[in-house]
Backbone as ProteinMPNN parsed JSONL, in Angstrom:
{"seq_chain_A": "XXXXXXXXXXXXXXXXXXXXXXXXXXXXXXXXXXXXXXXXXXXXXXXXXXXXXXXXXXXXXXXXXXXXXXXXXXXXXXXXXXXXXXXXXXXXXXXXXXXXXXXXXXXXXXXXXXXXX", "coords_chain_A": {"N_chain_A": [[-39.562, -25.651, -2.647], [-38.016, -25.059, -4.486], [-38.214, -22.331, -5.353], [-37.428, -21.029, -3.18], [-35.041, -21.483, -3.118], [-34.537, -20.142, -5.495], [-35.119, -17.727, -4.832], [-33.118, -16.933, -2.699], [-30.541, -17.683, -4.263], [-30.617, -15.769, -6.012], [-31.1, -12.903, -4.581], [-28.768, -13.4, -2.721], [-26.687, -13.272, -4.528], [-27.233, -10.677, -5.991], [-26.399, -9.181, -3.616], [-23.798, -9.927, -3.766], [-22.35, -9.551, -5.986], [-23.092, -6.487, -5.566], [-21.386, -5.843, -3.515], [-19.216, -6.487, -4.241], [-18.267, -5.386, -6.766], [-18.187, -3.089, -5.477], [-15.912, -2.817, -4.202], [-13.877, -3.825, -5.929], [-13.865, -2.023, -7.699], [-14.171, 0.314, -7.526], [-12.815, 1.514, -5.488], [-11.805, 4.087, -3.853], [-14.545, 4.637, -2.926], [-15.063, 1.959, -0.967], [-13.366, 1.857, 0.37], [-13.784, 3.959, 1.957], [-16.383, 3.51, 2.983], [-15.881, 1.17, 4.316], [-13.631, 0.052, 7.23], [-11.607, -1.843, 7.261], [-10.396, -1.833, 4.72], [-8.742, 0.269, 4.492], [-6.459, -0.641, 5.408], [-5.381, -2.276, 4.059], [-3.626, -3.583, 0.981], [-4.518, -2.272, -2.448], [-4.682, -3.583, -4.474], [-5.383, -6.122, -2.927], [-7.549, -5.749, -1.702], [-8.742, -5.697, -4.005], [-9.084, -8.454, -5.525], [-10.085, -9.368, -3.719], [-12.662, -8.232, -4.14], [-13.265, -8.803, -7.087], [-13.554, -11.673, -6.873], [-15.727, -12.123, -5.021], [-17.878, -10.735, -6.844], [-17.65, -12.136, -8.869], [-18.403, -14.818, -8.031], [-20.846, -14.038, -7.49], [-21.952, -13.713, -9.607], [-22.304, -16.426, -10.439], [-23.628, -17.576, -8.389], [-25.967, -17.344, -9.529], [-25.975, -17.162, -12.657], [-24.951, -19.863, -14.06], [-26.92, -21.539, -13.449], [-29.624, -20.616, -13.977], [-29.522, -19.649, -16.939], [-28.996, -22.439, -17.724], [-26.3, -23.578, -18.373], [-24.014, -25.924, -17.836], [-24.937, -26.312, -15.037], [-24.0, -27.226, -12.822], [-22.123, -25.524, -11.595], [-23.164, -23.464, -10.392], [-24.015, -24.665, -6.989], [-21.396, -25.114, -6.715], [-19.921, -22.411, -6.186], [-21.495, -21.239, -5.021], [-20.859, -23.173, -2.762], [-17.834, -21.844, -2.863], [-18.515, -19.325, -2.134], [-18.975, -19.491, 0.556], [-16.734, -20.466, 1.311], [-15.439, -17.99, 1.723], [-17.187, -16.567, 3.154], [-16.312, -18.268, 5.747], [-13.582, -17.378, 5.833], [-13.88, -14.98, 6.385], [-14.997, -14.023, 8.668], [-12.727, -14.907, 10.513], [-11.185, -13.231, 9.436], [-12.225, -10.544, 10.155], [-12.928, -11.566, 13.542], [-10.363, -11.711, 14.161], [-9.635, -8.522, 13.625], [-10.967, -7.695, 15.633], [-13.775, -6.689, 14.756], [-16.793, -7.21, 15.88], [-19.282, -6.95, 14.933], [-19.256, -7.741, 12.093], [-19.11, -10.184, 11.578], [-21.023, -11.381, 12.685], [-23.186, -10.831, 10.187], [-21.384, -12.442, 8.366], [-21.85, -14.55, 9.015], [-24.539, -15.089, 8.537], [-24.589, -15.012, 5.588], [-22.757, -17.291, 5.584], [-24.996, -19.086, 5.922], [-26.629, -19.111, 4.223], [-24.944, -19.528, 1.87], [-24.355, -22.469, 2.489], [-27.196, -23.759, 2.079], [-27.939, -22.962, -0.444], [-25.997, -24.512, -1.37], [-26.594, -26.874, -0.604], [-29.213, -27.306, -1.579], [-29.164, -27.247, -4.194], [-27.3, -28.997, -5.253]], "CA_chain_A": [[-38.147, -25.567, -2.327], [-36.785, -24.662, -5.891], [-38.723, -21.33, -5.553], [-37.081, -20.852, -1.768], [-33.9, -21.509, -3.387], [-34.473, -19.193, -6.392], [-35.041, -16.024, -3.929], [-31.827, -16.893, -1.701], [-29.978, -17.277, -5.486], [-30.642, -14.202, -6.345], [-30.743, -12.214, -3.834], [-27.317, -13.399, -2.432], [-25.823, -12.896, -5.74], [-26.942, -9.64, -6.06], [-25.454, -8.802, -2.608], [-22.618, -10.448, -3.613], [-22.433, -8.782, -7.165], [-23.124, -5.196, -5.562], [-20.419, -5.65, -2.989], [-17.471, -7.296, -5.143], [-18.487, -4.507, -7.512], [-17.76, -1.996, -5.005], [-14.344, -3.266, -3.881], [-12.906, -3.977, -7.506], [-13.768, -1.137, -9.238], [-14.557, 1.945, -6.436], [-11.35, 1.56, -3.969], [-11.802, 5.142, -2.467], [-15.579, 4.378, -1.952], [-14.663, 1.114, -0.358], [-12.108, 2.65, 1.874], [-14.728, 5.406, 3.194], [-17.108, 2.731, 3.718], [-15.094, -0.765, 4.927], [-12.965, 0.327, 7.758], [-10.342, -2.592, 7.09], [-9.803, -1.142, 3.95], [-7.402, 1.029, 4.445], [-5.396, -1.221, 5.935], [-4.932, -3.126, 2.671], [-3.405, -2.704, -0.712], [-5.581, -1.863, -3.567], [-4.971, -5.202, -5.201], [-5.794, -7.05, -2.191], [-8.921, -5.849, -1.87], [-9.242, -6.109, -5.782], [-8.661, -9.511, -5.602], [-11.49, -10.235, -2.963], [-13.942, -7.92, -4.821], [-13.395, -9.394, -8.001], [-13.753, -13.135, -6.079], [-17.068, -12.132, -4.668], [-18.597, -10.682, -8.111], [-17.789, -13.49, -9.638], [-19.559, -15.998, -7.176], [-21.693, -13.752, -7.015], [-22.616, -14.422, -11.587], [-21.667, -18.005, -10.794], [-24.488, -18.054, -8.07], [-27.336, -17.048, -10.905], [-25.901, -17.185, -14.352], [-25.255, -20.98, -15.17], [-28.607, -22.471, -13.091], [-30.639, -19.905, -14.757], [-29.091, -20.35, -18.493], [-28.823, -24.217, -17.919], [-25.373, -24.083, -18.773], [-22.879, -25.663, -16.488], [-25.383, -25.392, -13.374], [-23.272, -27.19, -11.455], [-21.37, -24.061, -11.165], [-24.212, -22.858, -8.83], [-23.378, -24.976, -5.796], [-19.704, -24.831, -6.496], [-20.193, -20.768, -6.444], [-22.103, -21.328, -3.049], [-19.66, -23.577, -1.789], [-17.094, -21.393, -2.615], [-18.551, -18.187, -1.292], [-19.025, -20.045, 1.846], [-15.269, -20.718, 2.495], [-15.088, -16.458, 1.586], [-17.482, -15.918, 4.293], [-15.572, -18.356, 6.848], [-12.21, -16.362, 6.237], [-13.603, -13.267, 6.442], [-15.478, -14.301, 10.062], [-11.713, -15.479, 10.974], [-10.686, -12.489, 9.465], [-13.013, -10.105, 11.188], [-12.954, -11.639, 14.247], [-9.206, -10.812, 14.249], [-9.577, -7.581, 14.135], [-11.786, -7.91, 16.78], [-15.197, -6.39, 14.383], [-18.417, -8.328, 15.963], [-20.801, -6.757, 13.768], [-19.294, -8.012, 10.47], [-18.457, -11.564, 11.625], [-22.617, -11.915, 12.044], [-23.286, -11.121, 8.997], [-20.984, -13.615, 7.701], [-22.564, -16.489, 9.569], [-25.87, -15.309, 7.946], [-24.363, -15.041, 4.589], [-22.67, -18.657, 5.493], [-26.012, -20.237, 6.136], [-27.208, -19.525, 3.281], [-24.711, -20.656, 0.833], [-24.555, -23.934, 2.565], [-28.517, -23.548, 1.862], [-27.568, -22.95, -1.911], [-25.11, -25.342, -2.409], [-27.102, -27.896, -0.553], [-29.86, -27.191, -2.15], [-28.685, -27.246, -5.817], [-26.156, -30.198, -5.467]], "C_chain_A": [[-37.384, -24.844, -3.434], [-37.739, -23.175, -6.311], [-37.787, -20.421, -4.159], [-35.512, -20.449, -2.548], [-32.933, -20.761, -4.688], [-34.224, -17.47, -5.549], [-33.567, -15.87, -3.193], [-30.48, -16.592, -2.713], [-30.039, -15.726, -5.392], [-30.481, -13.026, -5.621], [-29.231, -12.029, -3.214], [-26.618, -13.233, -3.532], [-25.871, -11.87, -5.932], [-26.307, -9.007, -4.743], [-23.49, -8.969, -3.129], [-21.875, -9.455, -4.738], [-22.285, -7.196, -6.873], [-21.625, -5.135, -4.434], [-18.979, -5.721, -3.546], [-17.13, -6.247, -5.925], [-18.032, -3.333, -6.904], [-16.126, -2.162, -4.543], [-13.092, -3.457, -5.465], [-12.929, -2.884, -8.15], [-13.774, 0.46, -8.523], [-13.715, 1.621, -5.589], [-12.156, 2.486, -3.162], [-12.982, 4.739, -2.015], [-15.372, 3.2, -0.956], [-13.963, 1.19, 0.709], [-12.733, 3.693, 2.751], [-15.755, 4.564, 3.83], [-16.935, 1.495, 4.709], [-13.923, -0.331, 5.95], [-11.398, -0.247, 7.475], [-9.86, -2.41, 6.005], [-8.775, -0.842, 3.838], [-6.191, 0.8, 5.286], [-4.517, -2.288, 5.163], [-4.578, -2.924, 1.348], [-4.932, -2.929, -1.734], [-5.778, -3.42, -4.058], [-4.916, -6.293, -4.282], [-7.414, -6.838, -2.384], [-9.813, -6.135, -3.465], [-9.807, -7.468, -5.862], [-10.096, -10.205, -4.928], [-12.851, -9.367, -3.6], [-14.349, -8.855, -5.99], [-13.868, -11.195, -7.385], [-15.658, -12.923, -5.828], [-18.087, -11.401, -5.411], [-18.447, -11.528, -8.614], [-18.62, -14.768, -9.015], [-20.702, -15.836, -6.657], [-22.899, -14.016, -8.365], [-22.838, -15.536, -11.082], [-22.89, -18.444, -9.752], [-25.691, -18.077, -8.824], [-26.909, -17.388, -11.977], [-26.043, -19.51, -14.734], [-26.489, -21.762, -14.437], [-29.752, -21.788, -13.905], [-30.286, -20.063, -16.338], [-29.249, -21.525, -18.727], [-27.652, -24.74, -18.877], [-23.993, -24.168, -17.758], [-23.903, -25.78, -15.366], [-24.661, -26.262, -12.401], [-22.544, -26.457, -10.925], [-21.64, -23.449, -10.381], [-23.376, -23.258, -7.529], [-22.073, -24.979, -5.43], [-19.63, -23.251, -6.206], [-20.536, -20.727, -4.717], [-21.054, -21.642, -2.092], [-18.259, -22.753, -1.596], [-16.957, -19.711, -2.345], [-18.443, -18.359, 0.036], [-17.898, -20.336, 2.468], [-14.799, -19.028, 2.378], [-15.461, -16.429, 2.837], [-16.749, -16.714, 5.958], [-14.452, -17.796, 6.569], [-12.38, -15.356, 6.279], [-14.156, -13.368, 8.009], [-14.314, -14.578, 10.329], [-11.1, -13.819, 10.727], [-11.464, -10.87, 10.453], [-12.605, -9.921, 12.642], [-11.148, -11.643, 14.869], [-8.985, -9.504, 15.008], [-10.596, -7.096, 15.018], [-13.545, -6.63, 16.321], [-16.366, -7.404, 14.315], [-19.125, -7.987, 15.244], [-20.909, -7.43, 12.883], [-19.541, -9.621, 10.8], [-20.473, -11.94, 11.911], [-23.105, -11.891, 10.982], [-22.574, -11.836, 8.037], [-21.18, -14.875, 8.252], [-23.481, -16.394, 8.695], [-25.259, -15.689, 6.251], [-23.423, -16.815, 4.116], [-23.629, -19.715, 5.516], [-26.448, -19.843, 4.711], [-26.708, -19.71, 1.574], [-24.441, -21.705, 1.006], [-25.89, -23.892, 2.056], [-28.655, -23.627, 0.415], [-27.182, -24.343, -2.589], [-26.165, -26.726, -1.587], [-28.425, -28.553, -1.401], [-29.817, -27.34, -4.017], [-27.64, -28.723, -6.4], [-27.056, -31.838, -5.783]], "O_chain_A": [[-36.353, -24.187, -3.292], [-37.949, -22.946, -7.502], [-37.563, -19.217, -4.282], [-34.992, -19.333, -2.521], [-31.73, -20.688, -4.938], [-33.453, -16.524, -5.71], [-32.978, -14.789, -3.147], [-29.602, -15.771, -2.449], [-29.49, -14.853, -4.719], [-29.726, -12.148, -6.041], [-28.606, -10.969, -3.166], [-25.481, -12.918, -3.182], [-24.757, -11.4, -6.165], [-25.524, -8.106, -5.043], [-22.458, -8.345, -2.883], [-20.959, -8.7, -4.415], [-21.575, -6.525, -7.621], [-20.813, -4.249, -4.702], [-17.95, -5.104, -3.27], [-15.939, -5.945, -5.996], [-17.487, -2.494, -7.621], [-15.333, -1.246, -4.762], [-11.909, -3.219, -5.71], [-12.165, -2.656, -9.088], [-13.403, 1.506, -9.056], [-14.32, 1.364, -4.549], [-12.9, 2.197, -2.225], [-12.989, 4.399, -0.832], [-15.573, 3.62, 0.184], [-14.046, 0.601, 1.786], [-12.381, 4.144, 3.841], [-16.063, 4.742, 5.009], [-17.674, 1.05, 5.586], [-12.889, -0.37, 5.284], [-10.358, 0.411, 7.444], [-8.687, -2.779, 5.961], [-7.876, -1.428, 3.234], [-5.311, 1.55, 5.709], [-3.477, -2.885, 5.444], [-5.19, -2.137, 0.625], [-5.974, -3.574, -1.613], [-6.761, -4.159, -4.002], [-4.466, -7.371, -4.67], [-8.232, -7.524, -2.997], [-10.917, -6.551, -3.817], [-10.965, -7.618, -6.253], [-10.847, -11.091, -5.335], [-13.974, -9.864, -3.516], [-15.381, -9.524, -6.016], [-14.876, -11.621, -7.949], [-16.562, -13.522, -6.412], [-19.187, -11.306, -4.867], [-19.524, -11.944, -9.04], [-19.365, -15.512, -9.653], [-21.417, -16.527, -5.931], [-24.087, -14.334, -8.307], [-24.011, -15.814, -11.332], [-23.342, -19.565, -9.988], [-26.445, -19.029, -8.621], [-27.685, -18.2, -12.482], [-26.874, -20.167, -15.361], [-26.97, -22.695, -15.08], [-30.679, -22.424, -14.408], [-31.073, -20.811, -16.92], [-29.628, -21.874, -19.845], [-27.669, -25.653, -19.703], [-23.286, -23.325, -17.207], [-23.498, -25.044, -14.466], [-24.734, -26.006, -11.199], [-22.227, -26.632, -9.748], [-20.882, -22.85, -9.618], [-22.441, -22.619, -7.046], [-21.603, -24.889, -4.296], [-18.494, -23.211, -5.735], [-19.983, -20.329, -3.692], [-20.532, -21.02, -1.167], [-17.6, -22.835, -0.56], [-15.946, -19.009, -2.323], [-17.882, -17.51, 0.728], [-17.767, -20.478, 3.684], [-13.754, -18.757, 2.968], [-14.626, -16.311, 3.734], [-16.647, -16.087, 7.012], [-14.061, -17.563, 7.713], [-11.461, -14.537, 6.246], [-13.547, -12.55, 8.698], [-14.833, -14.775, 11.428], [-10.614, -13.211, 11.681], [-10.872, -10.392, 11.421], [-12.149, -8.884, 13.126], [-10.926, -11.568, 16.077], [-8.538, -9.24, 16.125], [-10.956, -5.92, 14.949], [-14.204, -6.001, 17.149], [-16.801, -8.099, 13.397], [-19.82, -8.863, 14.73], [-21.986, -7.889, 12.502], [-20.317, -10.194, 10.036], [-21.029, -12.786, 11.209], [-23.579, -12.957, 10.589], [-23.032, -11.91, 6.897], [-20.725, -15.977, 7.947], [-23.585, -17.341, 7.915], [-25.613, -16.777, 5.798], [-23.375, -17.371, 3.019], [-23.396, -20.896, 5.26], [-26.585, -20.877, 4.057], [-27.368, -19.899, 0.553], [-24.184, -22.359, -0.005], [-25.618, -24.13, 0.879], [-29.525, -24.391, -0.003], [-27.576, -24.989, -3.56], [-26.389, -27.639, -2.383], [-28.641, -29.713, -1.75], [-30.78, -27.561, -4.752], [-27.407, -29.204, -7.509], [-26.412, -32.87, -5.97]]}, "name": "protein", "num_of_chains": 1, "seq": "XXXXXXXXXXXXXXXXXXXXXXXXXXXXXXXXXXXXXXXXXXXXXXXXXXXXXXXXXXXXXXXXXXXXXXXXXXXXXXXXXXXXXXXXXXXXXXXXXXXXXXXXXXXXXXXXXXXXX"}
C-alpha cells in the first residue's frame, strides 16, 4: 500500500507541480493552451496556479523529508476541494472533457489523503 501510495504521491504532484507551474509563471502559454483562460485575469489564474504548485510540493515534500507529513493528506485534501470547484467550474461552462479529468484527479487525492491520514 505505502508503495501504491508513493507512485500516486508523486506522480500527482508532479502533474500538479507542472500545471500550477504553467499557469503562475507562463500566462500567454496558458491562455493558448486552457481555453477558459482568456476569460480570466492574469492574477486569477495566478492565484490558482500558484494554489496547485504548492499542493502539488505539499503532496511530496513533507512525507518524503519527514517533516510535518501531515501536510501530505492536508495537501490531498485540499487539492481535492480544487478539483471539486473546478468540476463545478467546468461543468459551468459546459467543458465535459475537463470535468473527467477532475473526478480522476479527485479519486485520487481522496486515495492520498486517505491513505496518509
Amino acid at each position: 500500500m505505502n508503495i501504491a501510495l508513493w507512485i500516486v504521491q508523486i506522480m500527482f504532484g508532479l502533474a500538479f507541480i507542472m500545471f500550477g507551474s504553467m499557469k503562475a509563471f507562463q500566462y500567454e502559454k496558458a491562455k493558448a493552451s486552457l481555453p477558459w483562460v482568456k476569460d480570466y485575469s492574469k492574477g486569477f489564474v495566478t492565484f490558482i496556479g500558484v494554489s496547485e504548485l504548492l499542493g502539488g510540493l505539499g503532496l511530496i515534500l513533507p512525507y518524503a523529508l519527514g517533516i510535518a507529513p501531515i501536510l501530505t493528506p492536508i495537501a490531498a485534501l485540499g487539492l481535492g476541494i480544487v478539483m471539486i470547484l473546478a468540476a463545478g467550474f467546468h461543468a459551468k461552462r459546459k467543458e465535459n472533457q475537463a470535468i473527467g479529468m477532475n473526478i480522476i484527479f479527485l479519486a485520487l487525492a481522496i486515495f492520498v489523503a486517505i491513505g496518509r491520514f
